[in-house]
BATI-211920 format. One record per residue (C-alpha): y, z, x. Coordinates in steps of 0.001 Angstrom, whole numbers. Layout:
REC        v        w        u
REC        Y        Z        X
...
END
This chain:
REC        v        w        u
REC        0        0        0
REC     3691     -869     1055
REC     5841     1438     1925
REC     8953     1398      752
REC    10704     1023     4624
REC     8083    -2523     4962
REC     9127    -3680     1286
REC    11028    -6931      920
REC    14616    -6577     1745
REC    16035    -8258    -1169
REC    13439    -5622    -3435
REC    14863    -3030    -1201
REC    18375    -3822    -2039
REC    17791    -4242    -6008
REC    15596    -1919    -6819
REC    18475     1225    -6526
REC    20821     -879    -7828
REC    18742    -1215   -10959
REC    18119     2433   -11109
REC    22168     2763   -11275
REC    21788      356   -13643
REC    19774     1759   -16169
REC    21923     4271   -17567
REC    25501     4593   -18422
REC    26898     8098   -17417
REC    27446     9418   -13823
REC    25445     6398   -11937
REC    27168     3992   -13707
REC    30458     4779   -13443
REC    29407     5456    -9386
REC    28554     2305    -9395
REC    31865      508   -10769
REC    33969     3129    -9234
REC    32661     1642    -5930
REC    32442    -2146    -6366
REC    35698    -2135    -8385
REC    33931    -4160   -11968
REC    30177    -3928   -13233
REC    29515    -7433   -11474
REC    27423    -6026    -8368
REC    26039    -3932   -11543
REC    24879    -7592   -13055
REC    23806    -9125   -10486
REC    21052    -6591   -10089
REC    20101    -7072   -13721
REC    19894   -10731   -13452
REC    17911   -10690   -10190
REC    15551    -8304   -11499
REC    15232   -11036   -15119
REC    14925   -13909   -13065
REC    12465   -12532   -10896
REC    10303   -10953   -13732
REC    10330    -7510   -11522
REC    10714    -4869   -13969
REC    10853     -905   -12462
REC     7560     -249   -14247
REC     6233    -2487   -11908
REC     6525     -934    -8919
REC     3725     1356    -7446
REC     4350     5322    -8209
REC     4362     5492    -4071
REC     7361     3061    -3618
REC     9327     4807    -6573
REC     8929     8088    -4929
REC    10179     6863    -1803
REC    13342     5517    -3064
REC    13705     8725    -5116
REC    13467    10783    -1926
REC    17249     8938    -1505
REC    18360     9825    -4631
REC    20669    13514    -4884
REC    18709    16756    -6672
REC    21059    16664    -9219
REC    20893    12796   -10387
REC    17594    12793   -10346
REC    17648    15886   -13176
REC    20850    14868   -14958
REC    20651    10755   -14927
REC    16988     9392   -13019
REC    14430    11772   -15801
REC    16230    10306   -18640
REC    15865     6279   -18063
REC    12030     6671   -19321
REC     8822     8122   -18997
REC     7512     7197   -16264
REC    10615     8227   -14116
REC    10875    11311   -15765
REC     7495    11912   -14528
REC     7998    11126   -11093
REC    11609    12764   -10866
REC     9336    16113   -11760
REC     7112    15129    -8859
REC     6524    18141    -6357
REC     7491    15907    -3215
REC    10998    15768    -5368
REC    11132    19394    -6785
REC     9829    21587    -4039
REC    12297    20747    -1571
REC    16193    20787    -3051
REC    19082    19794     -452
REC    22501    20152    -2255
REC    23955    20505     1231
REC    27026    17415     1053
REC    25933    16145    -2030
REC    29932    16324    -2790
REC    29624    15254    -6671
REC    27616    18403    -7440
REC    29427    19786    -9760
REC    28956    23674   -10883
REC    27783    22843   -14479
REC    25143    20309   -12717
REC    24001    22965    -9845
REC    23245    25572   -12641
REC    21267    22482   -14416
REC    18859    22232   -11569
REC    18360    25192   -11113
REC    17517    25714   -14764
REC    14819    22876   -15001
REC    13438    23604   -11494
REC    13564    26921   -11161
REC     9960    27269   -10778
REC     9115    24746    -8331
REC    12022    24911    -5569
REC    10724    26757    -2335
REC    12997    25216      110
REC    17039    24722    -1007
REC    19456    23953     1146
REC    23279    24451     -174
REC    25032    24225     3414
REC    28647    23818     2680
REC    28600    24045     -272
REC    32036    25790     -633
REC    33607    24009    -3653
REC    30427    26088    -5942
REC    31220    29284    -7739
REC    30051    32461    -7501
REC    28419    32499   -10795
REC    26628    29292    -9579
REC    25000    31004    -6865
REC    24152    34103    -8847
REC    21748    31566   -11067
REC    19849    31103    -7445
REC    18028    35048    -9085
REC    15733    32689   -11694
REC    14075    30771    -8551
REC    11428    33423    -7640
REC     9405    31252    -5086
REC    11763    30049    -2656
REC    10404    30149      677
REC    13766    29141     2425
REC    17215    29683      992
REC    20179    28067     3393
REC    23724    29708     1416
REC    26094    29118     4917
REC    29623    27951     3928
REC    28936    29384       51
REC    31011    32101    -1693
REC    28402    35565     -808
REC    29161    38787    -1006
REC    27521    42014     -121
REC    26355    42663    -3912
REC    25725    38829    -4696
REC    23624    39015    -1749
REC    21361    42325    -2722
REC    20756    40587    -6291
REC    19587    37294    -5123
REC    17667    39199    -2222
REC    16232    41361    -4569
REC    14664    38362    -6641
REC    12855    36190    -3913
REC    10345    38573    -3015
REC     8495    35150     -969
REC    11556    34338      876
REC    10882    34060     4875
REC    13839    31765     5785
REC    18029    33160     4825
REC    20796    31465     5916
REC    24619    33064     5383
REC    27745    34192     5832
REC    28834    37712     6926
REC    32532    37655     5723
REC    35376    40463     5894
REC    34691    43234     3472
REC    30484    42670     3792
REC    28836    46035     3806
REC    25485    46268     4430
REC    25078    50169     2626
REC    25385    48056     -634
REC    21919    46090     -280
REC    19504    47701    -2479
REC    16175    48814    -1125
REC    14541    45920    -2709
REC    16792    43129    -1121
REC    16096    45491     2098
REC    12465    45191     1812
REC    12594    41031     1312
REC    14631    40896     4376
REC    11747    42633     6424
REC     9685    39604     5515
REC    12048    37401     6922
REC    11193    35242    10124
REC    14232    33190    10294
REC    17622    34095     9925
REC    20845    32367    10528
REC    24075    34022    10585
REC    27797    32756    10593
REC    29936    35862    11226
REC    33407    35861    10645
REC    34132    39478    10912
REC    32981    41637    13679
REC    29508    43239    12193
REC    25434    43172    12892
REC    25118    41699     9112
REC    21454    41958     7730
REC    19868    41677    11543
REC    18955    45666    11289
REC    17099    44772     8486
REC    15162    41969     9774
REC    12507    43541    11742
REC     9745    40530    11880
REC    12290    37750    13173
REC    11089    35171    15329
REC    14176    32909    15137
REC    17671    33973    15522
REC    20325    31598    14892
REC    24221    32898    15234
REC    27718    30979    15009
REC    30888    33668    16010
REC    33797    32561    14037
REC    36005    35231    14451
REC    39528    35079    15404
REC    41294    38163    17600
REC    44512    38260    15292
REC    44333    39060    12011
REC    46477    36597     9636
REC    49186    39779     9245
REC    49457    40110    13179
REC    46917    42940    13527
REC    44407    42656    16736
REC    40807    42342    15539
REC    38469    45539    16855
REC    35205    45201    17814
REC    33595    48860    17216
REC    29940    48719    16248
REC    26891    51095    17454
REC    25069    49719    19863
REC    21432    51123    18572
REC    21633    49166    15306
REC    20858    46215    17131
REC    17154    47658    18215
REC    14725    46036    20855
REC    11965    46590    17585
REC    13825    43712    15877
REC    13619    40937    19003
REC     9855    42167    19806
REC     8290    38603    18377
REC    11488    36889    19006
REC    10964    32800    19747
REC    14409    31255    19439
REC    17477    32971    20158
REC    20562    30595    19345
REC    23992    32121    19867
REC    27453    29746    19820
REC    30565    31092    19934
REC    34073    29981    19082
REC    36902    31184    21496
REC    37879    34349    21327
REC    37399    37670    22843
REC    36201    39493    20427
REC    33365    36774    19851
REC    32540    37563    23343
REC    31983    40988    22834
REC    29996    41038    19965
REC    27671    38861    21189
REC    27582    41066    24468
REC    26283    43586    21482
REC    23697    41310    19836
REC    22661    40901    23651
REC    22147    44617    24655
REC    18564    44732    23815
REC    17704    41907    25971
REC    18867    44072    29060
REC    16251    46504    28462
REC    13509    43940    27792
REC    12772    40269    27159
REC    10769    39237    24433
REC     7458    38287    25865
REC     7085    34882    23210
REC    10773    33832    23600
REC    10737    30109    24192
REC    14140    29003    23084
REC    17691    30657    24296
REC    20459    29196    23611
REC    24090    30619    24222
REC    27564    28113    24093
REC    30416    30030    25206
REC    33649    28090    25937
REC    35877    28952    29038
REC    34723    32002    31118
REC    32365    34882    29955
REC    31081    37976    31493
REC    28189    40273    30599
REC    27082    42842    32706
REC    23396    42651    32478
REC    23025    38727    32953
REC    21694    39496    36203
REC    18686    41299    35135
REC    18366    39261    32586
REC    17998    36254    34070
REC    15199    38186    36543
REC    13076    38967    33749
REC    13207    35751    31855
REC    12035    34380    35059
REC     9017    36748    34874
REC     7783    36072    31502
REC     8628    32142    32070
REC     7645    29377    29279
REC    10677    28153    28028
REC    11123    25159    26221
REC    14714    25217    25853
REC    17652    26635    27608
REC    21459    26641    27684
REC    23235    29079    30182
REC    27182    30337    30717
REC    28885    28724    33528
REC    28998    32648    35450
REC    25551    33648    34548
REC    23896    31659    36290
REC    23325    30265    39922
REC    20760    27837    41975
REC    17835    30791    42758
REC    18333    32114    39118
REC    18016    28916    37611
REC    14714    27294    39761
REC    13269    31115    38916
REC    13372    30450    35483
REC    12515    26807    35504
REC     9115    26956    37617
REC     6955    28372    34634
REC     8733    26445    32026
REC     7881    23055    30517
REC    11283    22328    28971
REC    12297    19519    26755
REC    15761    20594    25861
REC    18124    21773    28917
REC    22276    22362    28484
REC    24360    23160    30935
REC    27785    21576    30176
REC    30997    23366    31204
REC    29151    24388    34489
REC    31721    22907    36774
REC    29922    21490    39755
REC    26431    22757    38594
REC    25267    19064    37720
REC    23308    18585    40901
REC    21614    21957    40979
REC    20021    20957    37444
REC    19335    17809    38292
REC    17552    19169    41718
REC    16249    21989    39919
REC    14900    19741    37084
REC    12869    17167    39944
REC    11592    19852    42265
REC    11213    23178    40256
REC     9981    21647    36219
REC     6192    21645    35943
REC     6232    18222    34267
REC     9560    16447    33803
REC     8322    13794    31661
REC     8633    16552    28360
REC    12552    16795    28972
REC    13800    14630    25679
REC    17523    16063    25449
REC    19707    16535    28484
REC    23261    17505    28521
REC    25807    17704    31760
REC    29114    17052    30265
REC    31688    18348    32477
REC    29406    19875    35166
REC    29993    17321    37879
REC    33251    18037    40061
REC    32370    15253    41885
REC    31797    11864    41334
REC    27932    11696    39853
REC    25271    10535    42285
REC    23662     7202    41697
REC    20460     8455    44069
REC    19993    11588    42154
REC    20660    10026    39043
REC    18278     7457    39543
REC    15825    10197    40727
REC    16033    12135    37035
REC    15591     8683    35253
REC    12499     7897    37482
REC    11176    11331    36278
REC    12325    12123    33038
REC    11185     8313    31291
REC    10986     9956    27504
REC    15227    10894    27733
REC    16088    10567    24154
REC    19870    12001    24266
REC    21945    12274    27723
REC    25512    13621    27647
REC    27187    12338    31017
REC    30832    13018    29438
REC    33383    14629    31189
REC    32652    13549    34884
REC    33342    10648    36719
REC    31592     7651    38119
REC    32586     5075    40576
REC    30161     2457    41701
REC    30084      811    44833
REC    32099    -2738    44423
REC    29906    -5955    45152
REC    26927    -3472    44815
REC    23885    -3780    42494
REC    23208       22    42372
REC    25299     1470    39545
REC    24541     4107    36860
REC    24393     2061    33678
REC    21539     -430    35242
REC    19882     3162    36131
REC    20201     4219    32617
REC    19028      967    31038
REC    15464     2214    32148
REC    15579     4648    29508
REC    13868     2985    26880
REC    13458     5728    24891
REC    17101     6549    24737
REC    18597     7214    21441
REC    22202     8686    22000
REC    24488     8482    24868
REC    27839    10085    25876
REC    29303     8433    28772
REC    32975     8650    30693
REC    34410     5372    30112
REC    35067     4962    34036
REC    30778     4674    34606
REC    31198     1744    32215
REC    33220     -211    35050
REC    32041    -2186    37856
REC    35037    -1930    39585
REC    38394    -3403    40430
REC    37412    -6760    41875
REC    40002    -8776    42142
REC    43226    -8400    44077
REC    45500    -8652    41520
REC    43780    -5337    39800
REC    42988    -3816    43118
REC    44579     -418    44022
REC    46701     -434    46791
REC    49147     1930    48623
REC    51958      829    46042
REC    49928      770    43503
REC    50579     3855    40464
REC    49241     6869    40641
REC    46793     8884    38368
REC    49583    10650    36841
REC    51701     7508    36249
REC    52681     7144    32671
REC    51585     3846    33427
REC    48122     4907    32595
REC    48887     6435    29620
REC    50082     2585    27945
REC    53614     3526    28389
REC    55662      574    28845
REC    58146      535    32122
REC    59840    -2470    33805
REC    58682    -3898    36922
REC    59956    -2707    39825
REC    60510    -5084    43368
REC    57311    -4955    45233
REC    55775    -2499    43200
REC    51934    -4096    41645
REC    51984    -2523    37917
REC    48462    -1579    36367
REC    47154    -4435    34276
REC    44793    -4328    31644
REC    42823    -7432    29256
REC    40153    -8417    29189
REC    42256   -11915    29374
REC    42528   -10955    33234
REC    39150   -10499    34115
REC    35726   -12275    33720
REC    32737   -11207    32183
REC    31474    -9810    36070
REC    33516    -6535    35609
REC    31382    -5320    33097
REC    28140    -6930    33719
REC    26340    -3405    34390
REC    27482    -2030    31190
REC    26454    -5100    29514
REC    22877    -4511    30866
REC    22905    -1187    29813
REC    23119    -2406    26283
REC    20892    -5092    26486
REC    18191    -2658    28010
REC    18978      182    25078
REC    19239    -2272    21674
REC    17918      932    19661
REC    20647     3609    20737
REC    22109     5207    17596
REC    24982     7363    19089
REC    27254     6061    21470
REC    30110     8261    23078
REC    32721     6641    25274
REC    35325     9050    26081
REC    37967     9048    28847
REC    37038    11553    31827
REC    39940    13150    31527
REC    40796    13210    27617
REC    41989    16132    25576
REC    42267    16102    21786
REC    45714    17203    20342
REC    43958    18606    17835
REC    43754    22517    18622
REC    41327    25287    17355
REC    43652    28787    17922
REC    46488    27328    19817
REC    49193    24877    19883
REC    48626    21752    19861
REC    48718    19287    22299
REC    52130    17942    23414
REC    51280    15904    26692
REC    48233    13612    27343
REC    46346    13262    30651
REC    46596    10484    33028
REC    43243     7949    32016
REC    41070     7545    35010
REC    42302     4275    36932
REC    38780     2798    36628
REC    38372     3271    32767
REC    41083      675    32511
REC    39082    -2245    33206
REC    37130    -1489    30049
REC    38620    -3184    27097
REC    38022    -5345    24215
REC    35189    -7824    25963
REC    33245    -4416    26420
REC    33660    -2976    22815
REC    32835    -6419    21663
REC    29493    -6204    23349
REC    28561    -3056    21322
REC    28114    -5262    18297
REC    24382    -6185    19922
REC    23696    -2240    19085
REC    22310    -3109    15648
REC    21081      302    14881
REC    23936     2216    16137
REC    25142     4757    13577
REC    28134     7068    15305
REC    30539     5565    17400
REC    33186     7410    19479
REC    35563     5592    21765
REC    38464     8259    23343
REC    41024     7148    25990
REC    40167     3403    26490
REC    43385     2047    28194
REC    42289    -1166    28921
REC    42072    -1928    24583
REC    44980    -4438    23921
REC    43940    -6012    20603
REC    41259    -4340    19699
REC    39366    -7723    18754
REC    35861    -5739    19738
REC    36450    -3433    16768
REC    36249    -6348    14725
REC    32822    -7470    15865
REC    31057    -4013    16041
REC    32232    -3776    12715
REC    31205    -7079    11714
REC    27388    -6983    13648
REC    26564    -3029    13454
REC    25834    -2426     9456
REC    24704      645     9520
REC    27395     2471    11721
REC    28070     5526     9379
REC    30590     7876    11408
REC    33304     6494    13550
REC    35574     7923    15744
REC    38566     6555    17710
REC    41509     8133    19700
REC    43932     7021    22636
REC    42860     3416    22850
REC    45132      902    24824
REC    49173     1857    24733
REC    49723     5307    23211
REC    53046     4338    21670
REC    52756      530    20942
REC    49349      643    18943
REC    48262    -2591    19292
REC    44829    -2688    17680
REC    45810    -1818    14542
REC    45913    -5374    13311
REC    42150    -6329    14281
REC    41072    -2500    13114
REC    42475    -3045     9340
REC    40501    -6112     9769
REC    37588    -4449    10663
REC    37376    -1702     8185
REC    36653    -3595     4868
REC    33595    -4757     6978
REC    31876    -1038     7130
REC    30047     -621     4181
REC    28251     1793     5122
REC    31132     4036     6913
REC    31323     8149     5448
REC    33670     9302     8193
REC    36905     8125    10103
REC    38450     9891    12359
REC    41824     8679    14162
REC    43929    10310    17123
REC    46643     8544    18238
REC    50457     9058    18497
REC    52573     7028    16188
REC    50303     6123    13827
REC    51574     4125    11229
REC    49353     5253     7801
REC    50849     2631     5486
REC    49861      642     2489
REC    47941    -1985     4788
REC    46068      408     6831
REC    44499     2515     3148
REC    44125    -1115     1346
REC    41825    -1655     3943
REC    40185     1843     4385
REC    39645     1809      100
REC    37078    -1594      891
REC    35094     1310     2452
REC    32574     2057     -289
REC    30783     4773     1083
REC    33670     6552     2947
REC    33441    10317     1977
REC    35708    12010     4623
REC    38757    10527     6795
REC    40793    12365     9768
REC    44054    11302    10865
REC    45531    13139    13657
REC    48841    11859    15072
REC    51852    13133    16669
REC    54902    11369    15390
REC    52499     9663    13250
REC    53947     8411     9753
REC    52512     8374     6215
REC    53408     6600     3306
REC    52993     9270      391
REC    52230     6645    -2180
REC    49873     4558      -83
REC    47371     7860      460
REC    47923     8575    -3504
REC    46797     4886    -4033
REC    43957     4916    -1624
REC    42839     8186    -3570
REC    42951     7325    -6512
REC    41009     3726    -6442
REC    38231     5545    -3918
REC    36353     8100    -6277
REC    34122     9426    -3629
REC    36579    10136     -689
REC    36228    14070    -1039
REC    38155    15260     2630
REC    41590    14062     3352
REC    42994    15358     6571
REC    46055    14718     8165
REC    47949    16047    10917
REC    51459    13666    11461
REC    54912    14062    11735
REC    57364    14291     8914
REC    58473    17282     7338
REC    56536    20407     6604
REC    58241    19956     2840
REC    57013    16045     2622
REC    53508    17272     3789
REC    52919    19929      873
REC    54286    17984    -1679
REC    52079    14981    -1033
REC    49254    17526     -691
REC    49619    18706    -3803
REC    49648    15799    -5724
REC    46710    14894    -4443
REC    45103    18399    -5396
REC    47155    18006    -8578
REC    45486    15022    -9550
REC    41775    14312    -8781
REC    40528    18397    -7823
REC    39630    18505   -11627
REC    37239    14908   -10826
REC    36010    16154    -7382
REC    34412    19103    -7237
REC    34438    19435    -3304
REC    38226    17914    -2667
REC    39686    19133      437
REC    43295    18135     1154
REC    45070    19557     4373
REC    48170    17690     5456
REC    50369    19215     7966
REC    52616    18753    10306
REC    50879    18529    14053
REC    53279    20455    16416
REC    53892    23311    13299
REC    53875    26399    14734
REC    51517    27682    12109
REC    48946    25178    12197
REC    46247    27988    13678
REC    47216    29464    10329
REC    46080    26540     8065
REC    42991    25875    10263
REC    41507    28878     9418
REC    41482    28203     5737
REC    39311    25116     6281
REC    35941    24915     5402
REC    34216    25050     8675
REC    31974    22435     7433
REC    34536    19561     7873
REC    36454    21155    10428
REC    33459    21559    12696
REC    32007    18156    12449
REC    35015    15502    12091
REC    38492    17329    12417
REC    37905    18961    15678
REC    37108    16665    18475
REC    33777    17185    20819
REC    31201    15205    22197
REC    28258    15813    20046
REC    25275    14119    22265
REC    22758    16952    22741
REC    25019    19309    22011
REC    21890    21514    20435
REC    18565    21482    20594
REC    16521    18899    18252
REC    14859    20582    14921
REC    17157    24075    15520
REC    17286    24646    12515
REC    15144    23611     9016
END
């Protein structure tokens, strides 16, 4: 029997369609809300006639596979009531046992509480992840589902009573996922909710407030997931304290421990909780623990790392590891290493550390060929090594995501050794974040050569700013027009030997978002690498033979004049789903915007955009083209002394139903900002349950302010910029 991935295309691209087809309220009007008239809605009907397929016709196995794509919630409200026979399989226990509400953005309350009503008694695994737009008395309904196995509330409204009720009802539950917010007390969980947390193996906390949360009451956990979210201020001023017992935490709770997962946003008071959390592990190391995991940003300290580190060394076997930059050093790390068989390995922000993994990984790793997911972004101070790189490709073959970011790499001119024809080896390689200079080949010519007169780094030259030529000075020149197909041949082979990468990061070595996280933002770029200006639109054009690729980030590309390559990877890549641009070509003069507005009613399939550049114009042109996105769900805008037409975004809004995040962070007055944010709240929050408008001025002096009150959902995944290539380890979490 056919599955439905092998089916005919053309079946493959009717069949849903019909299924929209078939009745009149929400899928319908999904359907027209999308295409603009009911004629893609026809179409389907007709081909279906003419053909003489008919949905009865179809095998129960191929229905249920193109169910599986179909949200919880339409298959209970719309999909059960076509006929019988999908009524039937919408009921199926492949369907019903396992409910993911997590981003389905059109879930309303009223059709949440309708799920749970007619599936109450089969759901064992939900997931409502970010879910923040659903009401308390939603989740209270979550009591009448007495058999889930795994319940996943982060980003939903839960308090310390909610919680005890809900806890108190899944007796079977083994996997929790939530929120410890301010105000959560732990004294007000009954004994019963108390008792169901004992059973629990996994548990995954998001803490914004300084507190142990339900771990105490975990005592059978085997994986420990945490995400510190706390800021040091309060919103009034007042410092955050971090008082808690140490003995709450006890070494009873980590005794069958496997996975310990800790990432932490900046702060100090993040710092020391964790340094809390942490205090059993000075005392003793769980013998089973396999995975450890901690991201800190900038510089942490914890007294017992030392020790630590010995006795993980001791008891050996991990499978995955990710260290602090000052925990850690050459001995400690080959220790640990010898008796492992790892397959996921982090150690970006380790300035000048890159070497010593890579070393550590060839001569200390039992068998290298396990190691799937590699990340050194920013550990190299130097230039990376072609020999040693070529060395970890030779001996790691099965590399499915590399993170190279952050570094620098200058080939040899007129040589044939150079990192991307290394990496083109890696046949199994699925996602790739690369600085944009380890793309080049090289200044070849003379006329792009650097010479004694030739700009600095720090030039504003670099940054696309336009100056006037001075006598005998030789200004930086980018185009593609300037240079032949040679300058990038490397990089084209790196391509050609990876067709099946889905995740492609090229970011500038030296690039810094403007967007901040608890400080100002950014007023002054950094000076591109010289090298990453000989990559331009030839280059971005050649990502169109990427046919599978899915996200898409290109940061701090100088050499982009016209942007022409946007146009064909928009064009040739049909299933690119997330894309990401910021600082291409001249900062002030954006010249690509022409080819990109082209480009955008070409991306079908796009759900997020993100932008960062200064002086973006976001005028009627630019959101007529983003609205022929039918699938776009969330857009970003960042840009200082950017400009927005108020009526344009209130257009684009209102003809694109499904667009559910609007962020932007311009210029223009803090008054203009709320006003148009408003009406935007104003008029379609009562359509879309999970609307999210920010707009804001960049450089405001309360922008930390207004971050804070974003769901950390969006914020975390499209409005803060990061390089997101094996940033965690596969399968974390369920």
């Amino acid at each position: 029997m056919f599955g439905y991935g092998q089916y005919p295309l053309a079946y493959q691209a009717t069949v849903p369609l019909q299924l929209y087809a078939f009745n009149s309220n929400p899928w319908k009007n999904h359907l027209r809300s999308s295409t603009g008239d009911s004629s893609l809605e026809r179409f389907s009907l007709d081909c279906m006639e003419q053909s003489g397929i008919i949905i009865s016709g179809f095998s129960d196995e191929i229905l249920l596979n193109i169910l599986t794509h179909v949200p919880s919630h339409d298959l209970v409200l719309s999909v059960g009531r076509v006929c019988r026979k999908l009524k039937t399989l919408s009921l199926d226990k492949t369907l019903t046992n396992n409910v993911r509400l997590s981003k389905e953005y059109l879930a309303s309350d009223d059709a949440v509480k309708q799920v749970v009503k007619e599936l109450a008694s089969e759901i064992q695994t939900l997931s409502m992840s970010g879910c923040y737009w659903l009401s308390g008395g939603t989740i209270d309904q979550l009591t009448k589902c007495k058999g889930l196995v795994k319940l996943d509330l982060t980003g939903c409204r839960l308090t310390s009573v909610r919680l005890s009720k809900i806890l108190s009802s899944l007796r079977a539950l083994r996997s929790l996922a939530i929120d410890i917010n301010a105000g959560f007390d732990s004294n007000q969980l009954s004994s019963e909710s108390k008792a169901t947390l004992s059973q629990v193996t996994e548990l995954k906390q998001t803490l914004y407030t300084p507190s142990y949360g339900v771990v105490p009451c975990c005592t059978n956990l085997e994986r420990l997931l945490l995400y510190f979210e706390i800021y040091d201020v309060t919103r009034e001023g007042a410092t955050v304290c971090c008082q808690l017992m140490v003995g709450q935490s006890s070494i009873l709770h980590y005794q069958s421990l496997q996975v310990f997962y800790a990432r932490l946003a900046p702060g100090d008071v993040n710092q020391t909780l964790m340094n809390l959390y942490l205090a059993v592990f000075s005392v003793r190391v769980p013998e089973h623990l396999r995975v450890f995991v901690i991201s800190i940003p900038g510089n942490s300290s914890w007294p017992a790392a030392k020790s630590f580190l010995d006795s993980m060394a001791i008891n050996g076997a991990l499978e995955a590891l990710q260290l602090p930059k000052t925990w850690v050093d050459k001995s400690a790390l080959q220790h640990i290493l010898k008796h492992s068989v790892p397959y996921y390995l982090n150690f970006s922000r380790c300035p000048g550390f890159g070497n010593q993994v890579i070393h550590s990984v060839l001569n200390t790793v039992k068998d290298p060929r396990h190691l799937v997911n590699l990340n050194l972004s920013g550990s190299f101070q130097e230039d990376m090594d072609y020999c040693a790189m070529g060395a970890l490709v030779s001996a790691c073959p099965n590399l499915k995501c590399l993170n190279l970011s952050a570094a620098h790499y200058h080939g040899t001119l007129g040589s044939e050794e150079h990192l991307c024809t290394i990496l083109a080896k890696l046949k199994s390689l699925r996602s790739l974040a690369l600085p944009v200079c380890a793309a080049s080949d090289g200044i070849r010519n003379t006329d792009h050569t650097a010479t004694d007169n030739s700009p600095s780094l720090s030039s504003p030259l670099f940054l696309g700013l336009k100056r006037n030529n001075r006598v005998g000075l030789q200004t930086y020149k980018t185009g593609s027009e300037h240079r032949g197909s040679e300058s990038s041949c490397s990089f084209r082979a790196l391509l050609k030997g990876n067709p099946f990468l889905e995740e492609l990061e090229l970011t500038g070595s030296n690039f810094s978002s403007a967007m901040p996280r608890n400080e100002p933002a950014i007023r002054k770029e950094q000076a591109a690498c010289s090298w990453a200006g000989q990559i331009g639109d030839s280059e971005v054009a050649a990502l169109g033979g990427l046919a599978f690729l899915r996200r898409l980030t290109l940061a701090q590309l100088p050499g982009i004049l016209k942007g022409t390559g946007l146009l064909q990877v928009a064009m040739k890549c049909q299933d690119l789903q997330v894309l990401s641009l910021a600082n291409l070509g001249m900062l002030k003069n954006i010249t690509y915007m022409p080819a990109l507005i082209e480009a955008l009613p070409h991306c079908k399939l796009l759900k997020d955009l993100r932008l960062e550049q200064p002086y973006i114009n976001a005028n009627a042109r630019f959101f007529q083209a983003l609205s022929q996105c039918n699938a776009l769900r969330r857009f970003c805008i960042i840009s200082r002394n950017g400009t927005f037409q108020s009526d344009a975004v209130m257009s684009f809004m209102d003809s694109c139903r499904d667009v559910i995040m609007c962020h932007m962070f311009m210029g223009g007055s803090l008054v203009a900002c709320r006003t148009l944010q408003k009406a935007l709240q104003d008029s379609f929050a009562s359509q879309r349950p999970a609307l999210n408008v920010v707009i804001y001025p960049l450089l405001h002096e309360d922008l930390a302010l207004i971050i804070r009150d974003m769901p950390l959902l969006h914020l975390d995944e499209i409005t803060l910029f990061k390089s997101r290539v094996a940033e965690d380890p596969p399968h974390l979490w369920w």
